[in-house]
PLY file of the C-alpha trace (Angstrom):
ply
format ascii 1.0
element vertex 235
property float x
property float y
property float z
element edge 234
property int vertex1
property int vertex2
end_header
-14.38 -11.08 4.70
-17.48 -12.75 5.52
-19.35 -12.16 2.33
-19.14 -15.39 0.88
-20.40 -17.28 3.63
-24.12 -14.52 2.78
-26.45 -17.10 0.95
-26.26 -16.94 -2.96
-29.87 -15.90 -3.17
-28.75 -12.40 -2.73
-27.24 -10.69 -5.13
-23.31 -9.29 -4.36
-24.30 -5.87 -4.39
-27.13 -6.96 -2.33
-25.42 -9.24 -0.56
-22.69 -6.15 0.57
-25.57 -3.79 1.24
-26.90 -6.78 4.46
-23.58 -6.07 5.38
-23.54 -2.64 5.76
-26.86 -2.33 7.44
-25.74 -4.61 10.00
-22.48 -3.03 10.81
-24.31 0.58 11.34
-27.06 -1.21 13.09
-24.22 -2.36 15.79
-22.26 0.80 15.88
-25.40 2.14 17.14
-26.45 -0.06 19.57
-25.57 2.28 22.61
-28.14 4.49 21.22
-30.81 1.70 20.67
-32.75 1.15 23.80
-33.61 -2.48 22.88
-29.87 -3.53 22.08
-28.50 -1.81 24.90
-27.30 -5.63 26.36
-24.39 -5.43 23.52
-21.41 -5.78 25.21
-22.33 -7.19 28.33
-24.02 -10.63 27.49
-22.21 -10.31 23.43
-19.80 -8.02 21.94
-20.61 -6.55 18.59
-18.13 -8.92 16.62
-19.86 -12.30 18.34
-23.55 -10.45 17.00
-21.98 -9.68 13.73
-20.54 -13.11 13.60
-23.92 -15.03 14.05
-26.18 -12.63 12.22
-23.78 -13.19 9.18
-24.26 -17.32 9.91
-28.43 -16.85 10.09
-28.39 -14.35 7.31
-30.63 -16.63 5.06
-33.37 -16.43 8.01
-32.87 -12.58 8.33
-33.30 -11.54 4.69
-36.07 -14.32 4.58
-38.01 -11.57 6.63
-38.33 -9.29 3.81
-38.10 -11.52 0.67
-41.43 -10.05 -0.94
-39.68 -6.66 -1.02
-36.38 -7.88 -1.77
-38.03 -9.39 -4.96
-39.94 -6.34 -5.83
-36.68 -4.58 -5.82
-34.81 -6.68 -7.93
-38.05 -7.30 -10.40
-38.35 -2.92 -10.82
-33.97 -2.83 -10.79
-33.73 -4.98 -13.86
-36.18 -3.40 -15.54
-34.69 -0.33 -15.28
-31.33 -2.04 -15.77
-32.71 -4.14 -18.99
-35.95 -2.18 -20.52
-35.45 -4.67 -23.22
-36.08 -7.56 -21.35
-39.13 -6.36 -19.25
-42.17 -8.78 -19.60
-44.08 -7.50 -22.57
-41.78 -4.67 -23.81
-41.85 -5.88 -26.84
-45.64 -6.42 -27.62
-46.13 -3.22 -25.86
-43.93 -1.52 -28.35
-46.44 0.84 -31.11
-45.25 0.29 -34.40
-43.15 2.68 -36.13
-41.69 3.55 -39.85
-38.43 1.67 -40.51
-36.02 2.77 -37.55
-32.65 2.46 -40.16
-34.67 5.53 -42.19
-35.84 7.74 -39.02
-32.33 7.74 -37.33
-31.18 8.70 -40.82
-33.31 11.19 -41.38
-32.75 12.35 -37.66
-28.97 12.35 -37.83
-29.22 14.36 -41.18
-31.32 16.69 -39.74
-29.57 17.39 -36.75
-26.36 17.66 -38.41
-27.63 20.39 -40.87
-28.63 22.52 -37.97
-25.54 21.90 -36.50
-23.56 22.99 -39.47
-25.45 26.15 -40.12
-24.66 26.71 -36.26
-21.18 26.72 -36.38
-20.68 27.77 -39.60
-22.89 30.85 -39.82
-21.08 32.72 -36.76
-17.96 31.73 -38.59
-18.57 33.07 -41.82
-20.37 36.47 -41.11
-17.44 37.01 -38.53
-15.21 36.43 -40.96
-16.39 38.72 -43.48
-16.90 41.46 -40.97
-12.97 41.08 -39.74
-11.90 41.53 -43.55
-14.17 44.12 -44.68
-13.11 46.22 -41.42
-9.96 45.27 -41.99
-10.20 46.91 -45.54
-11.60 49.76 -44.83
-9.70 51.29 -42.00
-6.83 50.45 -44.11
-8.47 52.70 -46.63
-9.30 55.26 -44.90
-5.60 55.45 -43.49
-4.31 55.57 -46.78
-7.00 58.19 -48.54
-8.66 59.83 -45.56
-11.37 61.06 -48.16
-12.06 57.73 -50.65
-15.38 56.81 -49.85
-15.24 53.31 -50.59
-13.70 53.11 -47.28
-16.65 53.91 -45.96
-18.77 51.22 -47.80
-16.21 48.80 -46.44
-16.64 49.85 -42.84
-20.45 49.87 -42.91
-20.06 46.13 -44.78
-17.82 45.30 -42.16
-19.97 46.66 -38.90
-23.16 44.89 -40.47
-21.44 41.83 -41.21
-20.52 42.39 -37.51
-23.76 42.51 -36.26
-25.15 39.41 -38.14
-22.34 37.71 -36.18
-24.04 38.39 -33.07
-27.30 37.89 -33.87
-26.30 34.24 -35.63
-24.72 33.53 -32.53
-27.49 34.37 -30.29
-29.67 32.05 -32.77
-27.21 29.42 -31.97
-26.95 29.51 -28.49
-31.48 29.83 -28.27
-30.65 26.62 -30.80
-28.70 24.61 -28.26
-30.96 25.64 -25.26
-34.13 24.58 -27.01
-32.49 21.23 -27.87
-31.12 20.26 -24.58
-34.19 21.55 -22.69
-36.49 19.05 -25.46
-34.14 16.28 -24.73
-34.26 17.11 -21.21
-37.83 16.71 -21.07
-38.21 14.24 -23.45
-40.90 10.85 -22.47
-37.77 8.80 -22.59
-36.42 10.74 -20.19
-39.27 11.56 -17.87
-39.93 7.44 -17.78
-36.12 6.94 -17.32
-36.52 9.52 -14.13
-39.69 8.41 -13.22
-37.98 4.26 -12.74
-35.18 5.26 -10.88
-37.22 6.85 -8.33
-39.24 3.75 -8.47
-35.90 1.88 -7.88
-35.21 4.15 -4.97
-38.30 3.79 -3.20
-38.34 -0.06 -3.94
-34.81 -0.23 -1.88
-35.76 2.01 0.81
-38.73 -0.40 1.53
-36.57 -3.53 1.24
-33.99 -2.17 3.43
-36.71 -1.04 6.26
-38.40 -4.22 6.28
-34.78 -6.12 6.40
-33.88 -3.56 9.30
-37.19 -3.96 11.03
-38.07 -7.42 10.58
-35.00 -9.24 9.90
-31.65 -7.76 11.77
-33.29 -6.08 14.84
-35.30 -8.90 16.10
-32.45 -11.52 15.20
-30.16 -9.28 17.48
-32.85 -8.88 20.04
-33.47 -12.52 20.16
-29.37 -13.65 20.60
-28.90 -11.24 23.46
-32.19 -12.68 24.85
-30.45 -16.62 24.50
-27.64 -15.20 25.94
-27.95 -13.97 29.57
-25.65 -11.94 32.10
-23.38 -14.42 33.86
-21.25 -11.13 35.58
-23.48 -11.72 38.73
-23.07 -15.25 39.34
-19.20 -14.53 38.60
-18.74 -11.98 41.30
-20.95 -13.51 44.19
-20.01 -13.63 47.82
-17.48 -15.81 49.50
-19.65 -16.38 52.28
-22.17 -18.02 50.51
-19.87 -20.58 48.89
-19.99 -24.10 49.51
-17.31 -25.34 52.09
0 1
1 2
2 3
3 4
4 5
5 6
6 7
7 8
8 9
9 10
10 11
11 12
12 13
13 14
14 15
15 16
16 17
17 18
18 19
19 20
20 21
21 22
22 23
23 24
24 25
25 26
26 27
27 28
28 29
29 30
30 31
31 32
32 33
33 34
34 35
35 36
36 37
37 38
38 39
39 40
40 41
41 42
42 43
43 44
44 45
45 46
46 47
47 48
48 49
49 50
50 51
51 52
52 53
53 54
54 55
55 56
56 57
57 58
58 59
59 60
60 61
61 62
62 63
63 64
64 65
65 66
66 67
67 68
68 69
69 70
70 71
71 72
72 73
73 74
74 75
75 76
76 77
77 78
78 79
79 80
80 81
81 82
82 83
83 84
84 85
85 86
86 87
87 88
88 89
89 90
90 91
91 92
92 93
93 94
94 95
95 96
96 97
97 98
98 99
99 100
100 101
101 102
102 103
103 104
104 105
105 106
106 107
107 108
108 109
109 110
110 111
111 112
112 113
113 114
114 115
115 116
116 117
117 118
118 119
119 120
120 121
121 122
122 123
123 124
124 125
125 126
126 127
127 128
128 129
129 130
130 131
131 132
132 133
133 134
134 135
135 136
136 137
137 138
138 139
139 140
140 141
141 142
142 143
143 144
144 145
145 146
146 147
147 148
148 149
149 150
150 151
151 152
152 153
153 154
154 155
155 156
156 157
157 158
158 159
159 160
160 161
161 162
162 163
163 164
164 165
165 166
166 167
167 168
168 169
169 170
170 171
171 172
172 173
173 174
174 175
175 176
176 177
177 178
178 179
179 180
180 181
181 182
182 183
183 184
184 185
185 186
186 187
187 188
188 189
189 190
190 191
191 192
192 193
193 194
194 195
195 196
196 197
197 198
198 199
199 200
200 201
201 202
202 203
203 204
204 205
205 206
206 207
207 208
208 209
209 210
210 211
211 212
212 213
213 214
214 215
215 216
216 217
217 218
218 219
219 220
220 221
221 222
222 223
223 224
224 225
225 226
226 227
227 228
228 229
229 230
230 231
231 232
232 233
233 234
C-alpha cells in the first residue's frame, strides 16, 4: 500500500524487502529495550507511517552496501554483461562445432544406454522363451538346452549393461555437478547472499533503528501532563 511512495532508487524487490524489515522491526519492539516507548508516545502504524515518508534518508544509511549488492546481483543475474566478461573470455575452437561434437557425443552414449539393456533383454526373453518351450515339448532335445543357456547369458549381459548405465548416469551428473561452471555459479550466489545480509544489517542498524529511536525521542509522553491534579489547576 505504501510502496510507491519508497523512493525509485530502490529497486521493487528491494524496495518490498525495506518494507518487510520495518514491519518485523515494529512487531518486535516490546522486546527491544531501546523502542520500548512504542505505543505510549507513537503507535506502530504512526512509526511505520513516517519511516515509510523518510525512507530515502534511512536506506541513505547503507547505500555503499546496497550498491555492492546490486553490482554482485546482476552479475550473477547477467554474467554476460559483467565489466570485462568478454575480454576475460580465453579463446576457444568454433563454439557451433564443439556443441556439435558434444551433442553427438552425448547422444551416442545415450543411445548405447538405452538401447543395450533393451536389446540383450530382449534376446534373453526370446531365447528363454524358446527353450522352455522346447524342452516342454521334447524333454530330451538338447537344443533346448543351448537355448536356455543363450537365454540366461543374454540375461546376465542385461544386468551388467544396465549396471554400466546406471555408473554412466552417476558419473555424468556427479561431473556436471561439479563442473567450474557450476562451482562459480555456487560460489556467486553465496556471494549474493552474504552481500544482502550485510546490506540488510547496515539498513537495520544504521538506518531503521536510529530513525525509530530518534521519532520517539521528538515525540515525548504527554499522559502526565493529561492526568495532573485538580488542585493544582488554575482558578
Amino acid at each position: 500500500m505504501h510502496m510507491n511512495s519508497l523512493p525509485q532508487h530502490l529497486r521493487s524487490e528491494d524496495r518490498r524487502e525495506f518494507e518487510r524489515l520495518l514491519d518485523e522491526v515494529l512487531r518486535s519492539a516490546p522486546h527491544r529495550p531501546e523502542l520500548a516507548a512504542v505505543g505510549q508516545r507513537l503507535n506502530p502504524a504512526q512509526l511505520r507511517t513516517m519511516a515509510i515518508a523518510a525512507s530515502a534518508l534511512i536506506t541513505a544509511a547503507a547505500a555503499a552496501e546496497y550498491q555492492r549488492y546490486v553490482r554482485i546481483r546482476d552479475e550473477l543475474r547477467h554474467p554476460e554483461q559483467a565489466p570485462g566478461a568478454a575480454d576475460a573470455a580465453p579463446a576457444e575452437p568454433d563454439p557451433a562445432a564443439t556443441d556439435l561434437a558434444a551433442v553427438h557425443g552425448a547422444g551416442a552414449v545415450a543411445v548405447v544406454a538405452v538401447l543395450a539393456p533393451l536389446l540383450s533383454a530382449t534376446a534373453a526373453v526370446i531365447f528363454l522363451l524358446i527353450g522352455y518351450i522346447l524342452r516342454t515339448l521334447d524333454p530330451g532335445q538338447s537344443f533346448a538346452g543351448t537355448m536356455l543357456t543363450a537365454g540366461w547369458m543374454f540375461g546376465a549381459l542385461t544386468v551388467a549393461a544396465l549396471l554400466v548405465a546406471a555408473a554412466g548416469l552417476l558419473l555424468t551428473a556427479l561431473r556436471n555437478g561439479s563442473s567450474p561452471e557450476s562451482r562459480a555459479r555456487d560460489a556467486a550466489t553465496e556471494e549474493v547472499a552474504r552481500a544482502r545480509a550485510a546490506w540488510e544489517t547496515a539498513l537495520l542498524e544504521r538506518g531503521i533503528l536510529p530513525f525509530l529511536q530518534e521519532a520517539l525521542a521528538d515525540h515525548p509522553d504527554h499522559t502526565g501532563s493529561e492526568h495532573a491534579d485538580p488542585e493544582h489547576q488554575p482558578d
